[in-house]
C-alpha positions as CSV (number, residue, x, y, z in Angstrom):
1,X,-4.5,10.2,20.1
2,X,-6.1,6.7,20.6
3,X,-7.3,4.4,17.3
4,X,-11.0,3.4,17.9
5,X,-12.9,1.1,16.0
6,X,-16.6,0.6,16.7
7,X,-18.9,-2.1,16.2
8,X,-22.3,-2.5,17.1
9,X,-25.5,-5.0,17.2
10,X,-29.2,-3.2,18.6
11,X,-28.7,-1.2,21.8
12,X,-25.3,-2.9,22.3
13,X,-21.5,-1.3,21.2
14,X,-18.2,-2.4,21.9
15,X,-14.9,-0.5,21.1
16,X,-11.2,-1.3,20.7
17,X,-8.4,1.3,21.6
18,X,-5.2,1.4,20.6
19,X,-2.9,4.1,22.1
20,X,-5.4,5.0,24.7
21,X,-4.4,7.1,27.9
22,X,-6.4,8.0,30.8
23,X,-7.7,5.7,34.0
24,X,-8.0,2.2,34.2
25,X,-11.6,2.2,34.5
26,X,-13.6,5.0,33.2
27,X,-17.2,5.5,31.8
28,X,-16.8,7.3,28.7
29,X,-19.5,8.5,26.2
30,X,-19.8,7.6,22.2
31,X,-21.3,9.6,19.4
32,X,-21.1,8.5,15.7
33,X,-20.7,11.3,13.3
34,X,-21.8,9.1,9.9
35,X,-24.8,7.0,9.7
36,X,-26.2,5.3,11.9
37,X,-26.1,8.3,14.5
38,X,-25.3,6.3,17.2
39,X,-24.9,7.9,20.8
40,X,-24.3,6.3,24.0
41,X,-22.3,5.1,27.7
42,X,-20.2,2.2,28.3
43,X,-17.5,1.2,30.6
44,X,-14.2,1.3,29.8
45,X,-11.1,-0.9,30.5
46,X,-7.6,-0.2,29.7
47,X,-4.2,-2.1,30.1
48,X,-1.5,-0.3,29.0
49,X,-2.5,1.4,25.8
50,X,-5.0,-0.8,24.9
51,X,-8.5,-0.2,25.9
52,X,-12.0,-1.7,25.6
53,X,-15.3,-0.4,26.0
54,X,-18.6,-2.1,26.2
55,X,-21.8,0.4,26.4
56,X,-25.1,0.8,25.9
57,X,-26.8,3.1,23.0
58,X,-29.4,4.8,20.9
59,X,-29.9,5.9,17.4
60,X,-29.9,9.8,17.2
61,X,-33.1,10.9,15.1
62,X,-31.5,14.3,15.2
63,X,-28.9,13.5,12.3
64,X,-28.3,17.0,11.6
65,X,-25.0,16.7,13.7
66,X,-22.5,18.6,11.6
67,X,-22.6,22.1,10.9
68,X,-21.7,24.5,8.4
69,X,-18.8,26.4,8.9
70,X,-19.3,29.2,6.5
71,X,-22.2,30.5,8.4
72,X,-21.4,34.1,9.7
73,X,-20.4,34.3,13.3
74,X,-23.7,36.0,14.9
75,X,-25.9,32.6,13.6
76,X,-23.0,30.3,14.9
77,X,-23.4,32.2,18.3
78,X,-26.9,31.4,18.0
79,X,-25.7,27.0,17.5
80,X,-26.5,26.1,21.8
């Protein structure tokens, strides 16, 4: 599994991987699980197991991202 770090300014991210797979060029998708809420596109370059990715993104108002796993299994049915 690849390391990512992510760092951001506005609408703008870029990301570093280390031990990435996968194509050469790709357009992957980000979403931050911890504040801000970020989500977004970019493209993506990798050389050997290094990657970068430069992309474009929004803040997620929805920040209700995580769920509860304790809930019983007819409300998680009910999640999409």
């Amino acid at each position: 599994m690849a390391l990512v770090t992510i760092c951001g300014a506005g609408p703008v991210y870029w990301a570093s991987e280390y031990g990435a797979g996968g194509g050469t060029v790709s357009l992957p998708w980000m979403r931050e699980m911890e504040p801000p809420y970020r989500y977004g596109r970019a493209v993506r370059i990798k050389y050997r197991t290094r990657a970068i990715q430069v992309g474009i993104c929004r803040k997620n108002n929805n920040n209700d991202l995580r769920r509860d796993l304790d809930t019983p299994i007819d409300d998680i049915r009910e999640w999409r």
